[in-house]
N, C-alpha and C positions, 0 to 999 in steps of 0.2 A: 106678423104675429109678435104681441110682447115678449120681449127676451127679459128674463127674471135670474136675481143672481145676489144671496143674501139680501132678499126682502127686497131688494131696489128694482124696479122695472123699468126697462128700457123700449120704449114703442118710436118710430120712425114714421110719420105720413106719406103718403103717396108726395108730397110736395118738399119731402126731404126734411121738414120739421124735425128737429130731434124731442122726445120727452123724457124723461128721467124724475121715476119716480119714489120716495121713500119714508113709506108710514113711520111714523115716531107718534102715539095714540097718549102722549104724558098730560095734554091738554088739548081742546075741542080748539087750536088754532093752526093755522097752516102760513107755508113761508113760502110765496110764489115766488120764482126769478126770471126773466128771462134777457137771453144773454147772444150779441151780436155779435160776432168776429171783425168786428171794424173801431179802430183807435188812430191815434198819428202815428201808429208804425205803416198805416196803408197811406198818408198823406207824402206828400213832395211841397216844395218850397215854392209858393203862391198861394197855398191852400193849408197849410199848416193850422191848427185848430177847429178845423171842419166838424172834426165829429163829435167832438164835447159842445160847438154852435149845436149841432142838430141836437144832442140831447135835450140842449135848455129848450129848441124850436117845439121839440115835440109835448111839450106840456103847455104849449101856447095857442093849442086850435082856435080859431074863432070865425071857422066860418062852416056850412053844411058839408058833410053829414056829420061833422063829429065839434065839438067847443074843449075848451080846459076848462067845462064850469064839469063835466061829468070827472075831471082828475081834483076837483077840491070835492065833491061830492063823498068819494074814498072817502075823505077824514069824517063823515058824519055816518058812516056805519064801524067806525072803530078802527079802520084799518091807515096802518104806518106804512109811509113809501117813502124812495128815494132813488136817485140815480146815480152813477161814477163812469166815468169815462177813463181808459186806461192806456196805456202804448200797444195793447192786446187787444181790445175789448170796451165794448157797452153794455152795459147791465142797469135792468129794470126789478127792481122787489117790494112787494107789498107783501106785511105782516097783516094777518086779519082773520076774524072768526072762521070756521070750516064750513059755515053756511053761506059766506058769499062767496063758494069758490065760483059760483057760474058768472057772480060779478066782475069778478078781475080776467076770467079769460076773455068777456066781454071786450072790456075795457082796453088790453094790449091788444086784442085780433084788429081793434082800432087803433093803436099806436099804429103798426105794421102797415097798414092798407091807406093811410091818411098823415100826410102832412099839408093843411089846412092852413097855413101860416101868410097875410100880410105883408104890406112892406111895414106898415107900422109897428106889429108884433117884431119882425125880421129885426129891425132897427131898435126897439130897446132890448134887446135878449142882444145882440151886439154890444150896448153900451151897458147892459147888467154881464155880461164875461170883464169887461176892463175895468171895471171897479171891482169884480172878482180879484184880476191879476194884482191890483195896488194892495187889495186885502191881504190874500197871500203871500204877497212880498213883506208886509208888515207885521205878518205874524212869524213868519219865517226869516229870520236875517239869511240862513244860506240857503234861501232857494235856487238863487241865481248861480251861487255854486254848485252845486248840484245838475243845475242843466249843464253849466259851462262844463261838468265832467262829461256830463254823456252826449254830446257837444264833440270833444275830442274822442270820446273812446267810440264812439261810432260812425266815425267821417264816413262810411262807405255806405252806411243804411242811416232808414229812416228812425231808427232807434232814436238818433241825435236829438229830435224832434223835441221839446216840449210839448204836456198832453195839450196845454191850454193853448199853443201856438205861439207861433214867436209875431213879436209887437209888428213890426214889417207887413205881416200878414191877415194882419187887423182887419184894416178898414178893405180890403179887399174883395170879402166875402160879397156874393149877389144873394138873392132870394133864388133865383134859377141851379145856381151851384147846390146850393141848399137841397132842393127836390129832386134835384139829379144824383145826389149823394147819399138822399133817403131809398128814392127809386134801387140803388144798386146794391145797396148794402143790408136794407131795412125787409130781406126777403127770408120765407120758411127754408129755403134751403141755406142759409146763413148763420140760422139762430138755435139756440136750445133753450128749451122749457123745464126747469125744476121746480117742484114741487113737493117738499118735505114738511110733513104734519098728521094730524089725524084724517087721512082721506083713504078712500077706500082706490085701487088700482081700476078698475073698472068706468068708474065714475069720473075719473081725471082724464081717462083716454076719452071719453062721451063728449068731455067738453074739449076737448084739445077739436075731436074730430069736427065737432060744431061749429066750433067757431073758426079753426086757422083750417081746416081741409079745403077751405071754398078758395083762400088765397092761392094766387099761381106765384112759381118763382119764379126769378128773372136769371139771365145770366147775367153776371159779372161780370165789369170789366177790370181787363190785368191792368194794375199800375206799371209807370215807364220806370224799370230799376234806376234808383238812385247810382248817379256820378258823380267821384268827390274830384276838387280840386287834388290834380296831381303834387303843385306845391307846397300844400296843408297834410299831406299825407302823413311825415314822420312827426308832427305836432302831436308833445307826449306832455307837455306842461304846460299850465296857464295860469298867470296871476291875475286876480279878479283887478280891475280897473279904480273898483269903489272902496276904500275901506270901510270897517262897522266899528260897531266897538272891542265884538270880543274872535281874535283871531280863530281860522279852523284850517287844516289840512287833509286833504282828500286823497286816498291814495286809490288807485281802481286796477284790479285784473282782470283782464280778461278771462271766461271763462264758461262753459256749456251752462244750458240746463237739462232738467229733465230729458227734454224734447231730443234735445241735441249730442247730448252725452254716448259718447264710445270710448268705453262697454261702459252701459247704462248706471254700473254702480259708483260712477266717478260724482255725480250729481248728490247722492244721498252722501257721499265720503264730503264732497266739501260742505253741505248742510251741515255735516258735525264738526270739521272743520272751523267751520262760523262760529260751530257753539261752542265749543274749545277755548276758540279765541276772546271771546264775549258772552259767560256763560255765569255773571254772581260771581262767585265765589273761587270756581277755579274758570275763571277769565283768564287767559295768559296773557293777554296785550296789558290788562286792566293791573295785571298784580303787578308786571311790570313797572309799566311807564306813571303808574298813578303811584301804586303802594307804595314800592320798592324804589323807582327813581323817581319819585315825586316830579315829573317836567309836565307830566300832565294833568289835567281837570279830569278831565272825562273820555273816553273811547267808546265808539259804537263800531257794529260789525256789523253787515247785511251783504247776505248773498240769498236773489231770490230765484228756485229753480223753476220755479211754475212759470216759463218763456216761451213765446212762439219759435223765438232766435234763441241765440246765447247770452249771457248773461254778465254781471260782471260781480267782481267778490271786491266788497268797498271798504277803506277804513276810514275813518274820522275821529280825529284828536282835535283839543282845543288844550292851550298850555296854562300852563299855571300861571300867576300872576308873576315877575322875573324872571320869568324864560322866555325867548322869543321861538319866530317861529322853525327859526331856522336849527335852535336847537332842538325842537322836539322833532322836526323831520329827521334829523341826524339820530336821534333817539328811537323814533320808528322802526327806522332802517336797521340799527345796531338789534333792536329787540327780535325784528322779525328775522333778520339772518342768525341770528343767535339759535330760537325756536327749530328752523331748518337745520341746524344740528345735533337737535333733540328727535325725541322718539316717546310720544304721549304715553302713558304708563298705561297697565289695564283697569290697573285700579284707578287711576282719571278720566280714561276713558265710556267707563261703564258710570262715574257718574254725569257725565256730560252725556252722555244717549237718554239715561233715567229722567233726568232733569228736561229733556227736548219728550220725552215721552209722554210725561206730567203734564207741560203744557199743552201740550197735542190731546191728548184725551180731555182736558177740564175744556180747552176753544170749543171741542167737539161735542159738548155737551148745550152748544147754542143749534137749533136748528136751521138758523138762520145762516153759521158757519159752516153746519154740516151741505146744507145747500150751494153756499158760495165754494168751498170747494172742487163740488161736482161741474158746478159751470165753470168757472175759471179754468178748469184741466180742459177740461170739451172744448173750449171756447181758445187755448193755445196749442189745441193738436194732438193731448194725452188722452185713450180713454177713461172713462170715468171710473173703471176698476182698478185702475192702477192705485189710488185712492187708497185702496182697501186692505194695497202690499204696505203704504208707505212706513205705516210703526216695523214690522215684520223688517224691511228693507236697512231702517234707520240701526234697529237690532244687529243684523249683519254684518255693519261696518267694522271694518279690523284697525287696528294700528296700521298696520303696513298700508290700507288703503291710503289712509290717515297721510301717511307720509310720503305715498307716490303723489296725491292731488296736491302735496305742500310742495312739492319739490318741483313741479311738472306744470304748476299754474301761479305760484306765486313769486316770481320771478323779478329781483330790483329791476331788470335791465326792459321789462317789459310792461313793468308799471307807466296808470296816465293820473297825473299831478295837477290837482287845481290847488291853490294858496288864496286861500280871505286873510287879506291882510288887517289887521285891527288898525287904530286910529294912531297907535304905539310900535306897529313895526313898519319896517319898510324890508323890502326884497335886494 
């Protein structure tokens, strides 16, 4: 039976399908998602990039029952799609009139049941990912540092992982690994179905039951837990090998999320925490090390709770032009221990919630985000109602939380350090 709960309906198939669904009637279009529990946090090292390959495989049918001429078809009834691959998760969405819904359920119930794929197709969706990764790398000077953080801060899981794989792991792939990775992971009891737009509840379950009920699941197999090298273990620092031109410093703490969090309210304290830190105007890192002691260019803050596992809370400075980098680390450190013997005001604190609430309601006004929400939560473990606490949650936050999760997770002595050195500093 559907379970209903503020307008969103939740139904379940005999085959473990989840659906979730939630009219929003502002326009005759609808935002389909559907969303796999498989990323390279389920990969190990031979296989690393597996399941962003299979994303690109599965738009490349070209043989009976199914081709990728019916996924370029999509574009000539109006409908936008695309895919992302994540350390969580794979997710499929088409934006598109409310009249082709029975199209698009079509359309994935055939994603799910068929990977049709060649050696030929296999083989350039291979060499279309590595002209990917050079793109990436070109548009991004520190992406390498960035993996090289979660690289260190995750020796013991597959977190470490890059989503795209690591280069080593390239040419490795088979077509067999391929299908055998779709077979396991690409089943109804795997995935979730959202669907927010002008559709009626009724009507969504009809097509859900039509098309994905006939699928059977599979069982899964467990991955062999990740084992780090014992003598890489205390590795808390790393300087990037290559320099760029404009230096960056990466600081990273460990630290829950949602998923993971005891008591649960520690996750929504560092979320305001973040915004504290890097929040306009009352940014503390930003008034600091930019305004006030000029050593740096710019600060970013990101801690993301929505994790299968835990998470980490990251900082990133890049220095002014005359400072290296060894003084703005020194400056980091002085600001954040500094901070840790503060205590955020209420009157700061209520604008740093107002301000995270602002944008929370205006994202939430895309259907398309009000969607990806609900799958990303289902899709690392949380249910989809939780969703619903989260402004309410963020509201709650006290100073004193404030400054147990500063005190309790942001720790020098347990910080992990990557350094991009510019083509003007050296280590």
């Amino acid at each position: 039976m559907p379970v209903a709960a503020d307008d969103i309906t939740e139904f379940v198939l005999p085959n473990g399908l989840k659906l979730v669904i939630k009219p929003d009637q502002r326009s005759p279009i609808i935002v389909f998602q559907i969303w796999y529990k498989v990323g390279s946090a389920n990969e190990q090292k031979g296989n690393t990039g597996i399941s962003h390959l299979l994303e690109h495989l599965t738009y490349r049918g070209n043989k009976k029952p199914f081709s990728d001429k019916v996924y370029r078809q999509m574009s000539t009834i109006g409908s936008k799609g695309n895919a992302y691959t994540s350390r969580d998760y794979t997710f499929y969405y088409h934006i598109l009139a409310n009249k082709h819904l029975s199209r698009v359920f079509a359309v994935e119930a055939q994603r799910m049941k068929y990977l049709n794929v060649d050696q030929n197709a296999f083989d350039i969706e291979t060499n279309v990912i590595w002209q990917e990764r050079l793109e990436r790398i070109s548009r991004d000077p520190y992406l390498k540092a960035s993996n090289a953080l979660y690289k260190i801060a995750f020796k013991n899981d597959s977190y470490q992982f890059p989503v795209i794989g690591l280069c080593a792991d390239h040419n490795k792939f088979s077509l067999r690994q391929a299908n055998s990775w779709h077979k396991n992971y690409y089943t109804p009891d795997n995935a979730t179905i959202v669907v927010v737009g002008d559709v009626n509840h009724a009507e969504v379950i009809e097509q859900a039951k039509k098309y994905f009920a006939p699928i059977k699941k599979h069982k899964q197999t467990e991955n062999r837990p990740l084992i780090a090298k014992q003598e890489n273990l205390s590795q808390r620092r790393f300087i990037m090998p290559e320099n760029i031109k404009v230096g960056m410093i990466f600081f990273a703490f460990p630290v829950p999320s949602i998923k993971t969090a005891v008591p649960a309210w520690e996750a929504y304290a560092l979320d305001v925490l973040a915004g504290w830190f890097d929040s306009g105007n009352h940014s503390r890192l930003t008034n600091t090390l930019v305004r006030n002691k000029k050593v740096a260019h710019e600060v970013f803050v990101n801690y993301s709770p929505m994790n299968r596992k835990n998470s980490l809370f990251v900082i990133e400075a890049s220095p002014v032009q005359g400072i290296s980098l060894q003084q703005l680390e020194k400056a980091m450190i002085d600001a954040i221990q500094q901070i840790k013997q503060e205590r955020i005001s209420d009157k700061t604190l209520q604008k740093v919630k107002n301000q995270m609430i602002a944008t929370e309601i205006f994202d939430r006004d895309s259907m398309y985000t009000q969607a990806k929400i609900i799958g990303q939560a289902e899709s690392v473990g949380i249910h989809w109602s939780e969703d619903a606490q989260y402004i309410e949650r963020i509201k709650a936050v006290t100073s004193e939380q404030i400054n147990t999760v500063l005190q309790k997770y942001i720790k020098m002595e347990e910080k992990f350090v990557v350094i991009q050195n510019s083509y003007h500093d050296e280590e």
